[in-house]
N, C-alpha and C positions, 0 to 999 in steps of 0.2 A: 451678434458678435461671434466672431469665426473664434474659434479651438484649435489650439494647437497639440503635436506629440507631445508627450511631458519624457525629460530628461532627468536620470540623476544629477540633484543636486547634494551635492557632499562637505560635509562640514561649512557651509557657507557663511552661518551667519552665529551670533553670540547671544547669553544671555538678559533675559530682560530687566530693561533700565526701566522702565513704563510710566511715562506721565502722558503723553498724548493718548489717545484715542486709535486702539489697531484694528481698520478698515479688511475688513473679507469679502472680496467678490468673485461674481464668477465668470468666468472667463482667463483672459491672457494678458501678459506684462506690458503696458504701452508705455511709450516713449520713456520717462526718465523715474519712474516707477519703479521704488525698490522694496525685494518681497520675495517670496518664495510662491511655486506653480503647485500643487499637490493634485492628486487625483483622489477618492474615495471608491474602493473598491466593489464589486458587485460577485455573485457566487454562481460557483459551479461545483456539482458535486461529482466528487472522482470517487471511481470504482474501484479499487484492488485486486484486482481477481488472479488466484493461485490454481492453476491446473499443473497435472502432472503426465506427461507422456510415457507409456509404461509399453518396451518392447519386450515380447516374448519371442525368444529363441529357443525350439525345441529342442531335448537332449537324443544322443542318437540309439539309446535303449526306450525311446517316448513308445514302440508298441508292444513291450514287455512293461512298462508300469505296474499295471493292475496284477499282471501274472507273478511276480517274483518280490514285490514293495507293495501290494495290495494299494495304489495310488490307484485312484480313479479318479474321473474325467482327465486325466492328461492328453493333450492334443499335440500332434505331428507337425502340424501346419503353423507356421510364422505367422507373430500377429502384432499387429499395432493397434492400442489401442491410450486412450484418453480419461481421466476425470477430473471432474471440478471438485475442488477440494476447500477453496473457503474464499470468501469474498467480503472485504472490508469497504465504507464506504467513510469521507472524508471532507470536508466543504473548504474549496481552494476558496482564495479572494483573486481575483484577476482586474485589471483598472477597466473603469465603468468610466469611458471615453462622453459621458451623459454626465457626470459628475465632475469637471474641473472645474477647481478653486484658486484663486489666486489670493494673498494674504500681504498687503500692502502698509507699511509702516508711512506714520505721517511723519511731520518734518522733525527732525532733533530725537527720535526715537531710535533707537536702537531694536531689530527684530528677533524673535524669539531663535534658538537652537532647534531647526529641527529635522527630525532623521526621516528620511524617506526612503523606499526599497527601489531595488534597482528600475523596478517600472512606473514610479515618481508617488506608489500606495504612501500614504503620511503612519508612520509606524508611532510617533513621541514627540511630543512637544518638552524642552529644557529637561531633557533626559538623556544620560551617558550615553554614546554612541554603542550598539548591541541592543539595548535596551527591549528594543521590539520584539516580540514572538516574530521566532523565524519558524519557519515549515521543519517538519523531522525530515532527515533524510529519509528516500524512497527505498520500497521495501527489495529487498534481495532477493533474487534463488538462493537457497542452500545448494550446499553441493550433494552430489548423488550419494544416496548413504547404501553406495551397492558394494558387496565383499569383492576382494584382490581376484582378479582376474588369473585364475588357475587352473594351469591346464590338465584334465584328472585322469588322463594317460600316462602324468609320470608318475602317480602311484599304483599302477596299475604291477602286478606280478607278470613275471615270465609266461606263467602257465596261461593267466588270462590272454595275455598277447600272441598266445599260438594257438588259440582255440579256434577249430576248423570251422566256426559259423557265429553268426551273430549271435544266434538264440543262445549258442554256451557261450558266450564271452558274456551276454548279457547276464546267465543265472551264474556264472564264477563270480564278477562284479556287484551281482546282491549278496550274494556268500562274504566278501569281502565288506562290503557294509553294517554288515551281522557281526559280522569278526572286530568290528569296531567298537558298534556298539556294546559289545560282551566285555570290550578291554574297558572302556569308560566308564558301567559299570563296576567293573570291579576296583579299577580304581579310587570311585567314589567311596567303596566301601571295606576300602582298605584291603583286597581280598586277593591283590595282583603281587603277583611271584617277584616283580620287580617295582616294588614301591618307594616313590621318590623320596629323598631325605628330608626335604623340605616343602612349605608351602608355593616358594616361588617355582621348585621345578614341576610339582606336582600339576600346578596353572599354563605351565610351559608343554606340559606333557597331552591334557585334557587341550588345550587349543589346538595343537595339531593334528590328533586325533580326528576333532571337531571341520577342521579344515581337509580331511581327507573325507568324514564322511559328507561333508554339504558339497564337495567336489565332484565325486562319485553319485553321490543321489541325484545332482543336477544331468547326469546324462540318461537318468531316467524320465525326472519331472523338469527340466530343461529351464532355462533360467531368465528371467524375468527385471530388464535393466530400468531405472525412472531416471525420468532429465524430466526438473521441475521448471513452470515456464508462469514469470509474471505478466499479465499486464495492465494495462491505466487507461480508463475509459474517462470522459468529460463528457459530462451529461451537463445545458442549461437549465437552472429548476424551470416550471411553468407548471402549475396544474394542469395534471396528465393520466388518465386512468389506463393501465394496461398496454402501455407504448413499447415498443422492443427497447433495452438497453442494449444488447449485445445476442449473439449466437453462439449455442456451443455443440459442438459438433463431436462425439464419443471416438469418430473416425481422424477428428481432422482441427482438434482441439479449438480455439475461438476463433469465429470467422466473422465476416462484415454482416453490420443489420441485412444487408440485400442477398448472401446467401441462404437459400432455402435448403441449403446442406445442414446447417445446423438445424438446432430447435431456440424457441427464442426465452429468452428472461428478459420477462418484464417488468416493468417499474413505472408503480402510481406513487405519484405527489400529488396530495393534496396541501393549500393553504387553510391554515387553523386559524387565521381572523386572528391571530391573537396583539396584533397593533391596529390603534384605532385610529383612522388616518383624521388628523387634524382640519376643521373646516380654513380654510385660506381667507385672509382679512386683506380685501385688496389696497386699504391703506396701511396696513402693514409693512415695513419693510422686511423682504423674506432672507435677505442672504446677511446676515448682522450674527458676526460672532465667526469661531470657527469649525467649520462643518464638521459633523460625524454623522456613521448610521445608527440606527434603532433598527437591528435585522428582523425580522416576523419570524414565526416556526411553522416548518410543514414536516409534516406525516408522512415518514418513508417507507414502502415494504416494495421487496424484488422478489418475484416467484420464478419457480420453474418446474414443468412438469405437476402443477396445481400445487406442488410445497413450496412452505412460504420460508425464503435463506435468509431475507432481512425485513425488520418492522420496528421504525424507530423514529424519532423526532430530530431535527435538525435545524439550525439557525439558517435563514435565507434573508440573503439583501433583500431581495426585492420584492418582499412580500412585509417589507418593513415602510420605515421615513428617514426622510435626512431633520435633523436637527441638530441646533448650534451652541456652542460655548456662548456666552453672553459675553463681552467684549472690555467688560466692566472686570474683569476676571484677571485681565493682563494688564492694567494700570495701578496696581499697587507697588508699593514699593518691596514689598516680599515675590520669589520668585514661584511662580506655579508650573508644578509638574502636571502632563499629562501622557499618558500612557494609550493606546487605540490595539484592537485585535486588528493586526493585517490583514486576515482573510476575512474578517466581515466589518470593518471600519465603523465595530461598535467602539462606545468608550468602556475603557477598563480602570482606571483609574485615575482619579484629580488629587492632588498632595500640592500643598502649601509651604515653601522653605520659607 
């Protein structure tokens, strides 16, 4: 029997009257067959991964540092550079085109309410529309937590500004940093010939002190801008020992498995057995009732550079079984809720009204 795409079906049908017998097969809607198409979902685990790009721009006193601000290692030379900063992992459900179900009411029945996601995943059975676990929204970049862009020549003095050479513009300019920090403390200590009346201006006073002297200091030790960058990798599970998930490259932030520019982080899943697949009774009938999964769990850990950034257990479709409501379930005259995790179309809950 051929398969078809499954489409949103949206508020279609009502809740249940139940005295007939409600038939689930698998496959597509033929001819005068009325009923809802659902898919059950299968898993893929998404990556999160947070780097940050960090440009340094030298300041133009960067070869007087050491001499005049005792900073040392400061470099001359522009530089871009990258780190990995944290990496979240997450089990999406996506439709498992191997799993459609079709849910066919016999004659005089009325079929059950139910909600499925926009890719035809079955989120609830006679449950308020929302009802389903939906995905959190995806994660952000923050914004650069870099200071106001100030240019530290206009707090610069006359005499600094006509100084016949770099070298003394440069040690006039640490004198003035010194002279800053002498006022800031004294202010803290209440010891300044012009002490504020209050705490608000006293706060007013110490910032911009503060913003003259991290102005001034950056054209020695030169300043250092982040622009943070996400992004979302889709790995399908399979037991796997030490396979690349991604590349990360200090030069050239994440780049494709096939770049040998980066270095790679890898990622084992192993399957933990921990569902035990049922023997099949071939006079059995297999598709009776309404499908859900029973996901398996596998063992996740991502290295890099022989340290280990993730080790953790995870729910996997397909290291699980499909197994069904019992169909006896939906001919009562009270109404039954059910409730299914979207991304792994386990069951989450059964309620009786």
């Amino acid at each position: 029997m051929k398969k078809k795409n499954i489409v949103l079906l949206s508020a279609l049908l009502f809740s249940v009257s139940a005295i007939a017998q409600t038939e689930v097969t698998t496959g597509i809607m033929r001819g005068k067959d009325y009923g809802v198409t659902y898919v059950l979902p299968k898993t893929e685990i998404e990556l999160t991964v947070q780097a940050t790009k960090h440009i340094y721009t030298p300041g133009e006193f960067s070869k007087y540092a050491d001499r005049y601000l005792r900073l040392t290692n400061v470099s001359s030379e522009p530089e871009t550079y990258w780190t990995l900063d944290k990496i979240q992992t997450a089990v999406v459900g996506i439709p498992d085109k191997e799993n459609v179900y079709f849910v066919k009411m016999k004659d005089k029945t009325v079929a059950p309410l139910i909600e499925l996601s926009k890719d035809g995943i079955v989120y609830s059975i006679n449950m308020p529309l929302g009802s389903g676990q939906k995905k959190a929204a995806p994660a952000t970049p923050k914004a650069a937590d870099n200071a106001p862009n100030v240019n530290p020549r206009s707090f610069l003095t006359e005499e600094i500004l006509m100084a016949n050479s770099t070298a003394k513009m440069a040690e006039l300019v640490a004198k003035e940093i010194y002279n800053i920090r002498e006022s800031k403390n004294a202010l803290l200590r209440g010891e300044s010939d012009n002490m504020p009346k209050d705490g608000a201006q006293l706060k007013l006073m110490l910032d911009n002190l503060t913003l003259q002297e991290r102005a001034m200091t950056e054209m020695f030790a030169g300043k250092v801008t982040d622009e943070e960058k996400i992004y979302t990798i889709r790995i399908v599970p399979k037991e796997m020992k030490n396979e690349v998930a991604f590349r990360f490259s200090k030069k050239l932030g994440i780049v494709a498995n096939n770049d040998l520019a980066g270095e790679p982080i890898y990622i084992t899943v192993t399957d933990l057995k921990s569902i035990k697949i049922p023997e099949v009774d071939p006079k059995k009938k297999v598709d009776e009732g309404v499908a859900y999964n029973v996901p398996g769990r596998a063992h996740v850990t991502l290295s890099y550079n022989n340290k280990e950034l993730y080790n953790s257990e995870i729910p996997v479709t397909q290291f699980g079984v499909v197994e069904y409501l019992a169909p006896v379930l939906f001919n009562k005259n009270s109404t039954i809720k059910v409730l299914f995790d979207p991304e792994t179309g386990a069951l989450l809950k059964v309620d009786r009204e």
